[in-house]
N, C-alpha and C positions, 0 to 999 in steps of 0.2 A: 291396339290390335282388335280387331274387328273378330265376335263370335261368331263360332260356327254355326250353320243353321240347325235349327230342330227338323229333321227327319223322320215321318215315320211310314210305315207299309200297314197296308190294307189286303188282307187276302180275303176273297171273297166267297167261302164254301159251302153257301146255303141250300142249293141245289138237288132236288131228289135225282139226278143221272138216271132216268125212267129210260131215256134213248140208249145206254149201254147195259139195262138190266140188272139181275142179279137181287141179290139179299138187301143189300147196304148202297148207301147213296155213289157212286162211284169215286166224291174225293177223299173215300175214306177205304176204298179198295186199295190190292197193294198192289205198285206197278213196281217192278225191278228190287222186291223186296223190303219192301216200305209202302206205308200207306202213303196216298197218292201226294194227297197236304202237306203231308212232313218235306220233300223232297225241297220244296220253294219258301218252306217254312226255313227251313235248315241253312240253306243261302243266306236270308235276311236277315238272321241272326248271327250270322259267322262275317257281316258287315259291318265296324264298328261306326260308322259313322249313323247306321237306322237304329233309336232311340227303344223306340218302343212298333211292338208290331200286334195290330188289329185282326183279330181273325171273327170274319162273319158267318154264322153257322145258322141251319135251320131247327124250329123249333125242337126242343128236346135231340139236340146233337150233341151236347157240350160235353156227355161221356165219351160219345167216341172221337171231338175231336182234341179231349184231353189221354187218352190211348193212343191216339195217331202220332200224340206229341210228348209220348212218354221220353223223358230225361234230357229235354232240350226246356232253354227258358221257358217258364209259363209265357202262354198266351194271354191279350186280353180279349175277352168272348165274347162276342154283339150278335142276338140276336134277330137274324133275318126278316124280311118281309117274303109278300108272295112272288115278286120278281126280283129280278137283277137289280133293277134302278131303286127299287124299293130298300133293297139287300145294302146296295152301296150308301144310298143315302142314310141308313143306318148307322153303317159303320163313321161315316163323315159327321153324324150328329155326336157318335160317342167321343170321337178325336176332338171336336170343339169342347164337350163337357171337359175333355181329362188337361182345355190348357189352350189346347189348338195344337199346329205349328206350321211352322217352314213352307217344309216341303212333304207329300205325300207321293205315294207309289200305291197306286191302284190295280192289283193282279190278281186273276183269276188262278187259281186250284187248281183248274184242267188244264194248265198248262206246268206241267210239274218241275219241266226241266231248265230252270232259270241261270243265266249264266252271272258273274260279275261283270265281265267287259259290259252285256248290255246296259246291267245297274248304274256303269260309270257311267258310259254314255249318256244316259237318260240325265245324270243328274248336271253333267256337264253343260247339257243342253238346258236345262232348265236359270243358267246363272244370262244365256239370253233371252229367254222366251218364258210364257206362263205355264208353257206346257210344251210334251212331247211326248211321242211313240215310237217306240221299236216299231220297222216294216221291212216287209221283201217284197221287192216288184214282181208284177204278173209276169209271169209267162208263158205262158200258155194264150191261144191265139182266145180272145172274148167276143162274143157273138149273144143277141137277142130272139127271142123268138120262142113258140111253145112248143106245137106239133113240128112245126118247120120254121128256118131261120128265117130272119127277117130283117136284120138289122146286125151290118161287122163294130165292133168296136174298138177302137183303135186303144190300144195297151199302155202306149207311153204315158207316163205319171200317173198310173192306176198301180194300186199299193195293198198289199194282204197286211190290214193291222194287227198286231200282236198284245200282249201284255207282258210287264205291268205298264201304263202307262203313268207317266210323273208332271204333277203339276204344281203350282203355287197352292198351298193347299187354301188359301182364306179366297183363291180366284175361283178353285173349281166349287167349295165351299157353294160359296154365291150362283155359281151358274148350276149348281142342283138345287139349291134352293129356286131360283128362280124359271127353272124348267116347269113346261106343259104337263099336259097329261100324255103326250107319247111315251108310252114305255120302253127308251134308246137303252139299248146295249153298249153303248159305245158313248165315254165319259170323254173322247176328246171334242165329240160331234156338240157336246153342251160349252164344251170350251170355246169352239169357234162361234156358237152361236152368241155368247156374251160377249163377243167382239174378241178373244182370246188369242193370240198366235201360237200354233203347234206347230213343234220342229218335229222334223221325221231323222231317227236314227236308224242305223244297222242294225234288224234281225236277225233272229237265228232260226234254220230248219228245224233245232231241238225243240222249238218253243212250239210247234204243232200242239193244236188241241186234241184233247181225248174229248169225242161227242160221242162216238157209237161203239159197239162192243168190241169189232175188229183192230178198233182204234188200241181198245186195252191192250190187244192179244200182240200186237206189232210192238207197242212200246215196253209191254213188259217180256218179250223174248228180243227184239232189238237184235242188233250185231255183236257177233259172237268172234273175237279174238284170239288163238291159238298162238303161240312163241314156243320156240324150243332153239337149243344152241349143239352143236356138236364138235368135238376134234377128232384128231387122228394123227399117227405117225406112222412111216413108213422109210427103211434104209435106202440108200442107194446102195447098188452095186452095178458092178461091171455086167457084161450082156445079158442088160433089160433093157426093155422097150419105156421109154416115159411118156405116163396119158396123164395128164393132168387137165379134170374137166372136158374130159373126155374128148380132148384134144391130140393129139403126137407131138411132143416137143425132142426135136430135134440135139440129142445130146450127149454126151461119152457113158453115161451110166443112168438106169433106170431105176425104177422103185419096188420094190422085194415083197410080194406077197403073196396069198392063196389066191386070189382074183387077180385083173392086170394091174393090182396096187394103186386106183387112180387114190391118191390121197385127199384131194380136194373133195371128191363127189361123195369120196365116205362119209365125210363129215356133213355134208350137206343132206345125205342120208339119213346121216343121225340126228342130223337137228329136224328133220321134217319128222321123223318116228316121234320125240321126243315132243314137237309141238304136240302129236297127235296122242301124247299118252301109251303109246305101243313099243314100247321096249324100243333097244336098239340091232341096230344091223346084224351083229352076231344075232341076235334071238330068231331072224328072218332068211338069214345066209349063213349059217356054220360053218365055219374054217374047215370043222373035221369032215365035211360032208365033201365028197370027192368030185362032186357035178359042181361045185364053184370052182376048181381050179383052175387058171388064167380065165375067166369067165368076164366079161365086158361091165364094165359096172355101170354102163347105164341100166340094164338089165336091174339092180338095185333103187337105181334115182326113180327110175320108170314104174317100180312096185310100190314105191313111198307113194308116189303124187297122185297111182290109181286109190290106194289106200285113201288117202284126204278128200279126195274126189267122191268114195262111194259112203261117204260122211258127211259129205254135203259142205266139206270146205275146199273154197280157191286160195291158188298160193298169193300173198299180200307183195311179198318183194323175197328176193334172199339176198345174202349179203355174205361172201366168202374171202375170207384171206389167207392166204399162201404166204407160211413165211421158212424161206430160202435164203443162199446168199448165191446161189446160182442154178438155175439158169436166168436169165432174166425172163421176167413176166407180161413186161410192158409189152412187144410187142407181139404175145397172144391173148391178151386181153379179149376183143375183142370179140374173137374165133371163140376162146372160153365162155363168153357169154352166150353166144348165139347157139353154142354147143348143147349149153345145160339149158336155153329156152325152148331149145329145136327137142330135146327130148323128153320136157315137163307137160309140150306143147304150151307153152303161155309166151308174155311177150319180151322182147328183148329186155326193155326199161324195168321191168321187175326184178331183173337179175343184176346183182355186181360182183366183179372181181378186183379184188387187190392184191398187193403184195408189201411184204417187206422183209426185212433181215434183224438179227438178233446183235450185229453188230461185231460178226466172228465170234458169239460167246457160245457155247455151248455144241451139243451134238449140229446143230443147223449151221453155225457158225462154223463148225470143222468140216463142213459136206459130209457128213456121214448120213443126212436123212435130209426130207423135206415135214413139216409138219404144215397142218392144216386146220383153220377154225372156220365153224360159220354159225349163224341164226336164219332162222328160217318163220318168217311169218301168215299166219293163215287166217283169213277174215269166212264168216257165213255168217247169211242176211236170214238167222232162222222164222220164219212165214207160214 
């Protein structure tokens, strides 16, 4: 049986971040509650196949990038030169001291947010070639020129490389050894130039660099999440009207409340208050209060979503089920959706409705009520 290869990562965090300011070098700022290091530190060690993991720091850092890494495996600490290329070859002279190995992953710090899918990839890739990189294609239209354009450039197989990138560690080894004096930022550019083949894998948007200060302020407030869930129940009885989702459903008995009982939209009420932290329905609409009586409930849905709205969240999707054993729901599905999107104003596809039955067990089973659940989720891009 054939051993596994020796693995290890190279993170690169020498850098004074002079471009995003501040007190402290930026890989040792906190983005998302963590220093910036820990974030891609914490991946490579939660990897059991990476052995041992390099971290390149600059002179007199090694307090604070043993702080950034408080109560995760020690690190081993190499320190930096005055560049990048300097930084890295560094850290490749201290891997050859500690043994060698395999294979290496060479990743920069300012890219905090590292996934596994890419990790495998990389490494998948590396069992045919000497080398590889995570990328995402251009897209955006590329053109030359200073004051005025000059020159379009045609986009197809132009690539935004990312990090880390992974290679034969004893090939890239050699091809920093054997580099110029250009000072390249880019360890796969010394790979092809040693005659080397790099495979290109699937990037990630997550893996953006942090270079400048706005850079921080986005990745560390990022997308903001909101979920809440709600129910409700409501009797039938003989002459009422039935609005479900603020619909007319067409039916021998309606549903009993201080409002026109839409049972469905309550709950979708409640889960929108609830994502939002803001009590529920009753705390905004009191039963005892005499100006709700038969009162329209969109009138409710329509206070919520201004509510999230003057919060600065959009609604994500909702997702409502109706459970009955009659009337049937299937065919107003539809009308229900477009109802509660026509009155959230958003788009039909973010709304669902469903149905089902309790299987004749209980109060819903007997037609004595309809009950109602839903989740209700809400995204803000805070900027």
């Amino acid at each position: 049986m054939a051993s596994r290869p020796h693995i290890v990562a190279l993170i690169v965090a020498a850098g004074s971040g002079s471009r995003v300011g501040g007190t402290i070098p930026k890989q040792f700022c906190k983005v998302k509650g963590h220093p910036m290091l820990r974030h891609s530190y914490a991946v490579f060690t939660h990897k059991p196949e990476i052995e041992d993991i390099f971290v390149v720091v600059g002179a007199k850092q090694d307090d604070l990038a043993r702080a950034a890494l408080d109560g995760l495996p020690p690190p081993v600490l190499v320190t930096g030169g005055a560049t990048r290329l300097e930084s890295v070859r560094n850290g490749l002279d201290e891997i050859a001291k500690s043994g060698g190995a395999d294979y290496v992953l060479i990743h920069d710090a300012a890219r905090p947010f590292l996934s596994n899918m890419v990790i495998d990839d990389l490494l998948d890739a590396l069992l045919i070639a000497p080398g590889a990189v995570p990328a995402l294609p251009v897209v955006d239209s590329i053109a030359r020129g200073a004051d005025i354009l000059t020159e379009s450039v045609e986009r197809e197989n132009l690539w935004r490389i990312q990090t880390p990138q992974a290679f034969h560690f004893q090939a890239i080894y050699e091809a920093h050894r054997n580099w110029g004096v250009d000072d390249s930022t880019d360890d796969a550019r010394m790979m092809m130039a040693a005659g080397g083949e790099v495979r290109i894998v699937k990037g990630d948007e997550a893996l953006s660099k942090i270079t400048f200060a706005n850079d921080m302020t986005e990745k560390e407030m990022g997308l903001s999440i909101r979920c809440g869930t709600g129910f409700d129940v409501h009797r039938l009885v003989t002459g009422e009207q039935l609005w479900l989702c603020g619909v007319l459903i067409p039916y021998d008995k309606g549903l009993s409340g201080h409002s026109d009982a839409d049972v469905a939209m309550h709950a979708l009420t409640d889960a929108m208050l609830g994502a939002l932290a803001l009590g529920d329905i009753g705390d905004h609409f009191p039963p005892s209060d005499p100006q709700w009586k038969g009162a329209s409930s969109d009138r409710f849905l329509a206070h919520a979503m201004k509510l999230a709205r003057d919060m600065g969240f959009e609604l994500a999707n909702a997702d409502i089920t109706i459970i009955c054993e009659a009337p049937k729901i299937g065919p107003h599905r539809l009308a229900m959706r477009a109802r509660i999107a026509e009155i959230i104003d958003t788009e039909i596809d973010r709304i669902s409705v469903k149905a089902t039955t309790t299987e004749m067990l209980g109060f819903t089973g007997r037609g004595e009520g309809i009950a109602a659940q839903a989740i209700a989720t809400f995204e803000k891009m805070n900027r």
